[in-house]
Each structure stands twice: as C-alpha cells, then as structure tokens.
Z-matrix of the N, CA and C atoms (Angstrom, degrees):
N
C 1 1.457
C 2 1.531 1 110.62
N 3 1.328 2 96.81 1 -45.87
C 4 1.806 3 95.33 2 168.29
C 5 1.640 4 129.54 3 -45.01
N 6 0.968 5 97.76 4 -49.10
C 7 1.660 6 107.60 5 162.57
C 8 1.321 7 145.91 6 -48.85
N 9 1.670 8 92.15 7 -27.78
C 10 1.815 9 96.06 8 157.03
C 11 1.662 10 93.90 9 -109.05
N 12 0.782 11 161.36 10 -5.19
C 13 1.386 12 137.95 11 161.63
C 14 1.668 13 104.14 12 -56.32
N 15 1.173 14 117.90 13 -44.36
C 16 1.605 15 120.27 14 -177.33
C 17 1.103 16 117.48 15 -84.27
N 18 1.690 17 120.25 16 29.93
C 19 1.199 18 124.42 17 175.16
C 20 1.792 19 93.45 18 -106.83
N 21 1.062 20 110.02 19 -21.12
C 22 2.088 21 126.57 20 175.47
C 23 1.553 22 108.61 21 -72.57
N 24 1.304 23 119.64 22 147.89
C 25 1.232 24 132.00 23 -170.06
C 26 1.446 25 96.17 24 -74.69
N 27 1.385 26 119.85 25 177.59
C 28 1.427 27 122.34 26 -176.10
C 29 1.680 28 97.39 27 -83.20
N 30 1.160 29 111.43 28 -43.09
C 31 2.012 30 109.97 29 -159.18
C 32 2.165 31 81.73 30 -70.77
N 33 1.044 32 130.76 31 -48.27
C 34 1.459 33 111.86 32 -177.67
C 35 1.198 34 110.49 33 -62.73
N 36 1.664 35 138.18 34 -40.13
C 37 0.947 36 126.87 35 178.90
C 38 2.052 37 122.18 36 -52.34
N 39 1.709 38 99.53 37 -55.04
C 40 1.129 39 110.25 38 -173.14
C 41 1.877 40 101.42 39 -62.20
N 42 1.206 41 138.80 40 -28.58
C 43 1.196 42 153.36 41 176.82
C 44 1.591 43 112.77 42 -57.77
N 45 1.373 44 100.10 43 -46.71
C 46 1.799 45 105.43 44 -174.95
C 47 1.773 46 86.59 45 -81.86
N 48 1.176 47 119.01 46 -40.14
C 49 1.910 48 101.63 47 -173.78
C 50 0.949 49 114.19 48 -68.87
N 51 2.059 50 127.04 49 -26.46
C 52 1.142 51 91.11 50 -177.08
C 53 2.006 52 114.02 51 -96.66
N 54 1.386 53 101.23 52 5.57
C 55 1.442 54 112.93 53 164.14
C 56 1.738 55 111.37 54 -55.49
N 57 1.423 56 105.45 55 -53.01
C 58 1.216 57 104.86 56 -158.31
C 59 1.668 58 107.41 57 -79.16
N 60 1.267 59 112.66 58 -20.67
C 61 1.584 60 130.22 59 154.73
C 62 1.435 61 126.25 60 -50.61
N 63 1.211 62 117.18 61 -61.29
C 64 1.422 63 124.37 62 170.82
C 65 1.870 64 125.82 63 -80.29
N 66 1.303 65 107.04 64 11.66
C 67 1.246 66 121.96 65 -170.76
C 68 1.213 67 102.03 66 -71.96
N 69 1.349 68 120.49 67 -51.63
C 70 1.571 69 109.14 68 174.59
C 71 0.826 70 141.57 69 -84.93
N 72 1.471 71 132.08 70 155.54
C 73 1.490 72 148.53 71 -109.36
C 74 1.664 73 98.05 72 -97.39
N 75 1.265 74 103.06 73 -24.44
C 76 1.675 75 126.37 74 -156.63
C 77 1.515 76 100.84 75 -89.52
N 78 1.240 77 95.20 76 -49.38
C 79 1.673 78 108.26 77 -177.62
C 80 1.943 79 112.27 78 -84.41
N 81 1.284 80 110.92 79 -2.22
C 82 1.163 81 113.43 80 167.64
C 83 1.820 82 106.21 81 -96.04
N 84 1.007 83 105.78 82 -18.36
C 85 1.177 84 95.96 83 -169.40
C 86 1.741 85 100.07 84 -106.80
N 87 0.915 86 129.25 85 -10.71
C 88 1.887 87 131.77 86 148.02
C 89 1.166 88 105.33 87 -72.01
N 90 1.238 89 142.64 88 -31.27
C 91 1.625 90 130.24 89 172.36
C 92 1.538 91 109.65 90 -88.62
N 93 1.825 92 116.96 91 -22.50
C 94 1.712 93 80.26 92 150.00
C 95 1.202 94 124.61 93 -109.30
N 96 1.150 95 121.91 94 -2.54
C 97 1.527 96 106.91 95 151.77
C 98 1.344 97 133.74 96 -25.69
N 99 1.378 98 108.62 97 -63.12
C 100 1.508 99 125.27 98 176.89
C 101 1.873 100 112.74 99 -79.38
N 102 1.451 101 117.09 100 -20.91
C 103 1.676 102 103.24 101 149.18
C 104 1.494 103 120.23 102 -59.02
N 105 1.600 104 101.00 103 -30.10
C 106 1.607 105 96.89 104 -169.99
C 107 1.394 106 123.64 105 -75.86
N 108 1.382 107 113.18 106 -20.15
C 109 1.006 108 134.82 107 -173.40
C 110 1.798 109 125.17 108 -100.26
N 111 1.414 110 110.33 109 -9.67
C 112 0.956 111 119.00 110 125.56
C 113 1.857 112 111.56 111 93.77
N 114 1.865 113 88.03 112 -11.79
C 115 1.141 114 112.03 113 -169.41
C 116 1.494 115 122.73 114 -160.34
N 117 1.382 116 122.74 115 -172.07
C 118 1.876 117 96.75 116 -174.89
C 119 1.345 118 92.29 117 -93.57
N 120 1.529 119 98.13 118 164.69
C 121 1.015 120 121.88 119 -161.75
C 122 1.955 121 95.45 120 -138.41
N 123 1.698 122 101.35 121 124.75
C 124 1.163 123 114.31 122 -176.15
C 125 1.326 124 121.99 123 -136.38
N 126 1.255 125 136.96 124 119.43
C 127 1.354 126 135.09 125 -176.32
C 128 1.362 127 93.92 126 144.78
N 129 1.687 128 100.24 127 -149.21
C 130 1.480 129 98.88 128 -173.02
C 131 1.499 130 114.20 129 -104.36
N 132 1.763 131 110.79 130 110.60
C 133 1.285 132 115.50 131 -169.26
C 134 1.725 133 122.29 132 -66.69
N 135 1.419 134 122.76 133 1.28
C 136 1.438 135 144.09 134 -168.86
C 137 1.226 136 94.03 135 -84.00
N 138 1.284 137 121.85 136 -40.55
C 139 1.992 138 115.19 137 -175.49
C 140 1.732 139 101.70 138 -65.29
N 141 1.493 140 113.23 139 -55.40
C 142 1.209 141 98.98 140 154.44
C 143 1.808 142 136.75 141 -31.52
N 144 1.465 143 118.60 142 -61.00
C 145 1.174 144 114.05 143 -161.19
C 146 1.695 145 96.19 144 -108.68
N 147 0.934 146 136.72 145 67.54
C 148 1.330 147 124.24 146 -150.64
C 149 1.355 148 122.18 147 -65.75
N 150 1.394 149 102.50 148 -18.84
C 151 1.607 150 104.36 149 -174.53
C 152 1.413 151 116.90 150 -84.91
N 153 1.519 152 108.05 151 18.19
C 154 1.505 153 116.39 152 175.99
C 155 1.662 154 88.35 153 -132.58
N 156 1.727 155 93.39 154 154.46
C 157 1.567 156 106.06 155 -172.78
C 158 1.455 157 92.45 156 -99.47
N 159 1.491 158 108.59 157 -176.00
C 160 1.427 159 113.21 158 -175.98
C 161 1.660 160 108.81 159 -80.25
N 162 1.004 161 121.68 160 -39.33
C 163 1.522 162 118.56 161 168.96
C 164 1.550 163 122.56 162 -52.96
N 165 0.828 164 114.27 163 -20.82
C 166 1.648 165 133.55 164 173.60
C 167 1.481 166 108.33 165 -79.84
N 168 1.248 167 106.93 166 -63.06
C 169 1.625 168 121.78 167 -168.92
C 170 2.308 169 84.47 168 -62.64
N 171 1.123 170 133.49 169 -65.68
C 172 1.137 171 150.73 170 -157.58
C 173 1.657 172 86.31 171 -49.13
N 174 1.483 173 117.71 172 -61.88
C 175 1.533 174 103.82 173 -168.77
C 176 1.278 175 109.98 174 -69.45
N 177 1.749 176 132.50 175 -37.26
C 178 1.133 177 136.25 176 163.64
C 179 1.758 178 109.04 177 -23.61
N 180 0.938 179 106.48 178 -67.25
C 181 1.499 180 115.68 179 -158.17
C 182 1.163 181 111.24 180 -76.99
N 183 1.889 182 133.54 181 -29.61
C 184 1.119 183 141.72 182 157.13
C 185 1.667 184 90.96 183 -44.52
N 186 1.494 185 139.21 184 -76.40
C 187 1.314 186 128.90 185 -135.09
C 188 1.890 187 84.99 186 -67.40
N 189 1.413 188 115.51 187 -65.90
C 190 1.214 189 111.77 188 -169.46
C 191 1.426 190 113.86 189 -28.63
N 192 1.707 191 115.38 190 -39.09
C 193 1.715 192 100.50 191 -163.89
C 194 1.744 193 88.85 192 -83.65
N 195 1.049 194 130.30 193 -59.33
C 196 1.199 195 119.13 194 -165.87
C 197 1.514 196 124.42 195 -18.78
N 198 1.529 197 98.56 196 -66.34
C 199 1.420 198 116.93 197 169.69
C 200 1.964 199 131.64 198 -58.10
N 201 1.839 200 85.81 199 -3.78
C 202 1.633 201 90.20 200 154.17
C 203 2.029 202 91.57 201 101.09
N 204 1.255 203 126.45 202 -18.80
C 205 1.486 204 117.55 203 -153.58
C 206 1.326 205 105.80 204 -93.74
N 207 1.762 206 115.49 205 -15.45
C 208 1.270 207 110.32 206 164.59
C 209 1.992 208 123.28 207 -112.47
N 210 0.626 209 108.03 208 156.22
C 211 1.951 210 93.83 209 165.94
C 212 1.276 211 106.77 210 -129.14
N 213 1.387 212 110.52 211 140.77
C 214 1.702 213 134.60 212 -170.92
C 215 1.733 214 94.09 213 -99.76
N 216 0.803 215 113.03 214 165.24
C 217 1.631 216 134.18 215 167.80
C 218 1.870 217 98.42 216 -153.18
N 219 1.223 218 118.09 217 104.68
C 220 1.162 219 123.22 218 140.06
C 221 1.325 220 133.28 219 -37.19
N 222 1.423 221 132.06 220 126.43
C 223 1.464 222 109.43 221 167.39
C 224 1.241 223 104.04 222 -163.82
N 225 1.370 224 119.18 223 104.18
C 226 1.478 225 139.74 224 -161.31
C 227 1.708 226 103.82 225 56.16
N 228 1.171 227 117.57 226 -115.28
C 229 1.507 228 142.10 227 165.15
C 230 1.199 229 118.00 228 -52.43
N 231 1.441 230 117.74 229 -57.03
C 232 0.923 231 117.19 230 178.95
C 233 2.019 232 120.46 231 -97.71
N 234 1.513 233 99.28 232 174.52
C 235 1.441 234 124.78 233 -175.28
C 236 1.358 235 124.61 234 -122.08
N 237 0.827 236 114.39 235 107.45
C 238 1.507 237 126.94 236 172.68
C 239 1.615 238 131.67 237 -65.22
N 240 1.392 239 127.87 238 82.34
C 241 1.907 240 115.20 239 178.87
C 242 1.196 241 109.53 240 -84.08
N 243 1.331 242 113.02 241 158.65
C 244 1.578 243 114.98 242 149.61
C 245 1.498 244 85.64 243 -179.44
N 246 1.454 245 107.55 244 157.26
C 247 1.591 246 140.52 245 -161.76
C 248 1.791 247 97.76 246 -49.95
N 249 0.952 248 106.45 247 162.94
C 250 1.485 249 117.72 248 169.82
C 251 1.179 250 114.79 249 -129.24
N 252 1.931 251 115.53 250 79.26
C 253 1.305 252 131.63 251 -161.81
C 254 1.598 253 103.52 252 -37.11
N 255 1.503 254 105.40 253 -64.74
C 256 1.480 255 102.15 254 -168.40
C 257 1.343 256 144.04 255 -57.78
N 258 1.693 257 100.56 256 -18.05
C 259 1.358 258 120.36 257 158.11
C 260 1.739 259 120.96 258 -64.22
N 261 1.068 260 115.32 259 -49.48
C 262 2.051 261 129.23 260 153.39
C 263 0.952 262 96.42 261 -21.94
N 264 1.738 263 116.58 262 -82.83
C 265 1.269 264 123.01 263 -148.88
C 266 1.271 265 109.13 264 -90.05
N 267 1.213 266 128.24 265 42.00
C 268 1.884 267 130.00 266 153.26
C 269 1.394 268 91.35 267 -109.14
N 270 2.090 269 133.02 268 -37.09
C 271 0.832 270 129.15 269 -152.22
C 272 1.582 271 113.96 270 -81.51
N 273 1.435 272 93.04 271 -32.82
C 274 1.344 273 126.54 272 170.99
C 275 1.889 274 114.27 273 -55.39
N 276 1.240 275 99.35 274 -51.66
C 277 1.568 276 108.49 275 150.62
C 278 1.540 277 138.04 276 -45.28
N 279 1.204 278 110.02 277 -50.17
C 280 1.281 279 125.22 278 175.58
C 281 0.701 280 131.69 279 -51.15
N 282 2.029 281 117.22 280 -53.49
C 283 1.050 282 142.97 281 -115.70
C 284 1.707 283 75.45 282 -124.27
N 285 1.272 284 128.74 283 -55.04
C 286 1.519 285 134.12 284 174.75
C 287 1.850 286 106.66 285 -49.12
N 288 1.051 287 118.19 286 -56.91
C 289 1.515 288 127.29 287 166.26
C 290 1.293 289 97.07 288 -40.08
N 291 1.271 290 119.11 289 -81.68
C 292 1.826 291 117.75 290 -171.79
C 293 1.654 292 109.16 291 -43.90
N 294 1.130 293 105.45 292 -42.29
C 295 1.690 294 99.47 293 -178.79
C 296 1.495 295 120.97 294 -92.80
N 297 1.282 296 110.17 295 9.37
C 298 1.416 297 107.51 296 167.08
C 299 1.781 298 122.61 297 -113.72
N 300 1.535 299 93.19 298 -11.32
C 301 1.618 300 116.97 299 168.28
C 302 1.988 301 100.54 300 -68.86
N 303 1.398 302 100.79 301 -55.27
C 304 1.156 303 105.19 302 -152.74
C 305 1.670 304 107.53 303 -83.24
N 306 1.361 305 111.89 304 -28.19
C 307 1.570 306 121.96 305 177.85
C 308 1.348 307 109.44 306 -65.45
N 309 1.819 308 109.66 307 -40.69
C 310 1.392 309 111.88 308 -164.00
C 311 2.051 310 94.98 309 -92.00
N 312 1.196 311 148.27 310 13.28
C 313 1.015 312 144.49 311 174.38
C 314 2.132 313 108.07 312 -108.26
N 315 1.243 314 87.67 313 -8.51
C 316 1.507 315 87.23 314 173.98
C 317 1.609 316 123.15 315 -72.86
N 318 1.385 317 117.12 316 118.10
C 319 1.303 318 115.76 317 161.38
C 320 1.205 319 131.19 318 -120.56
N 321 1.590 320 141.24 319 75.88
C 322 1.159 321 140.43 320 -108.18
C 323 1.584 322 90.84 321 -121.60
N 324 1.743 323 122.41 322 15.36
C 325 1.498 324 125.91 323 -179.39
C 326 1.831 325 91.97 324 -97.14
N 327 1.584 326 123.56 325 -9.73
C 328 1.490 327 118.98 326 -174.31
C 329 1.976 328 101.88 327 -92.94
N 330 0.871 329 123.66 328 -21.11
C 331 1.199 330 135.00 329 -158.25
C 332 1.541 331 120.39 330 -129.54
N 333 1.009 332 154.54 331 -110.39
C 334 1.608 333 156.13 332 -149.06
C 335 1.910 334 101.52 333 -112.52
C-alpha cells in the first residue's frame, strides 16, 4: 500500500492525512473547543464536550497531538492543550492552494 501512496506528491499526501485526521466529528469539536478558548485548556475536557467520555476525548487528543495539531504540556497530574498555530497555518496554506488550483481550473459550461 505504501507504494502507491508514494506515487502522490508530498503537499497531496500531507493534505489527505490531515483530511483523514480531522474528519471526525469528535476531533472537530476538540479543535474548536480549544480555538474557542483561546488558550490551554487543562482538566477534564468531557465537562466541556459532554457527549464524549474521557476515554474518547483521551484517544482524540493523543491522535491530534501526535499528528502535531495539538500541544500537551504535562504538569504533574495534570495536561495542558491548546492549538498548534503553526501547524493550522501550513494547513491553512495548503488547503487554500488546493482550493484555489482546483476552484480556479473548473469549467463546468464543458461538462455537466
């Protein structure tokens, strides 16, 4: 499977991961939580989102930090999130590139 993924440019590759990353509903709603908030956010993030338990919210946020979009700060007991601007704003980049390549190549008077 690896082998046709590396047949894709790097900006499509990194584009479909972070698509396939932010796809869920759970993890959209922990990344705006923590836009809304503006700042880290530590304790128990489930009182916030309630309709997710803490084991849920816990793997959520593991994939998010892994993949760079959130940052943790440890500190004793507790954990610290909040957004990882600079990671956004490459994605934020990309994602504008892809949609201005692809918006501005549409001619939908040749076709349907």
């Amino acid at each position: 499977m690896q082998a046709k993924v590396d047949n894709f440019s790097t900006e499509q590759q990194v584009i479909s991961q972070f698509a396939k990353l932010i796809s869920h509903p759970a993890r959209i709603a922990i990344v705006q939580l923590l836009a809304e908030k503006k700042s880290c956010i530590s304790g128990d993030i489930s009182k916030e989102i309630p309709q997710l338990n803490r084991v849920t919210i816990s793997q959520h946020l593991q994939e998010l930090k892994n993949f760079g979009l959130i940052k943790g700060e440890i500190d004793g007991v507790k954990v610290c999130y909040c957004l990882n601007n600079e990671k956004f704003t490459e994605f934020q980049r990309l994602f504008d590139a892809f949609f201005r390549q692809t918006v501005g190549e549409i001619d939908c008077s040749k076709c349907c």
